[in-house]
N, C-alpha and C positions, 0 to 999 in steps of 0.2 A: 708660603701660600696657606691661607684659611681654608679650611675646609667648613661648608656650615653642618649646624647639626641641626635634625628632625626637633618636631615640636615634640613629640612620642621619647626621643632621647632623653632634651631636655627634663620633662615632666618624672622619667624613670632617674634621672638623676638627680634632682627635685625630690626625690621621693628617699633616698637614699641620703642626702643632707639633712632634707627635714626629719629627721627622728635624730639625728646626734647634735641639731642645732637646738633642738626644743629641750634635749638632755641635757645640753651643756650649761653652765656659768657664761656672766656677761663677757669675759673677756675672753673665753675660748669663742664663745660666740660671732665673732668678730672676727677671728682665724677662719671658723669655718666659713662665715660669708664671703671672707674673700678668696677664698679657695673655690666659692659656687660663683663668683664673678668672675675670677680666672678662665672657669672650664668651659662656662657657660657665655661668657658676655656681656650680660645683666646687665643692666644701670645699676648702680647700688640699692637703690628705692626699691627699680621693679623685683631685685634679685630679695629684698627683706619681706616683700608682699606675696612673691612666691612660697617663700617658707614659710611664713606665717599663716597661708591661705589653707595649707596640706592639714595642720593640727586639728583643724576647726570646720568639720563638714557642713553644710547649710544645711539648717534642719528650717523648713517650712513648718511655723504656727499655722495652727487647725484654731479655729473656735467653734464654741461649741454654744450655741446662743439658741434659747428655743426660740420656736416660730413663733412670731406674734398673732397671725393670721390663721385661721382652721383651713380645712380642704375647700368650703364651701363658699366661705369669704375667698379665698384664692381666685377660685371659677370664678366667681361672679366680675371682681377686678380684670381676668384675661379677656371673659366678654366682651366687659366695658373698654376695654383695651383695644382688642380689635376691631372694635366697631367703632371706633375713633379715630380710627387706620393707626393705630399705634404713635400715639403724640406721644409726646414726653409725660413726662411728670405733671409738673408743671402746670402746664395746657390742658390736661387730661383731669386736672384740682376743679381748673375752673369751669370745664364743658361736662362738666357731673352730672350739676340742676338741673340742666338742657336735655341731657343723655338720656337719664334712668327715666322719666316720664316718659318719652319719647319710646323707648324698647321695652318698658312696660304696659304701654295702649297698642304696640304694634303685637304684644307677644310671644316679644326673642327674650325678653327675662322675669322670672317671677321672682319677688321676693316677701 
């Protein structure tokens, strides 16, 4: 009878392969996968993506891009924005000419 094992096991034993798999040469490597297929039950695939996954932490790219726009340019676009009930893009290009005339004879923007 199978007993199944926790995903918590798995990963602790996962963890415990991957450092003598990533040590090892190609053909010991191959031992140990299937020694982590045996224990574990893997696909071969899933069991090679597991190992492979532990070495390699995700690291999230940052960019660092300055603002094209100042504080004041910003404001003035969120105005235009909300007062266009928030259109897209797009939409918001071409209802501009219409817009800033418009909330600048009423007084909601100076520019």
């Amino acid at each position: 009878m199978k007993t199944k094992m926790t995903h918590a096991m798995r990963m602790e034993l996962a963890n415990a392969f991957g450092d003598r798999y990533w040590a090892a040469a190609n053909k010991d490597k191959r031992r140990i996968l299937e020694e982590f297929i045996a224990a574990t039950g893997y696909h071969e695939k899933s069991a090679i993506r597991v190992l492979n996954s532990l070495s390699q932490p995700k690291r999230w790219q940052t960019r660092q891009r300055p603002s094209i726009y100042d504080e004041a340019a910003r404001g003035v676009s969120i105005v235009l924005w909300e007062a266009s009930d928030r259109v897209c893009r797009k939409r918001l290009k071409v209802l501009l000419p219409i817009l800033l005339p418009a909330l600048e004879r009423n007084r909601h923007l100076k520019l």
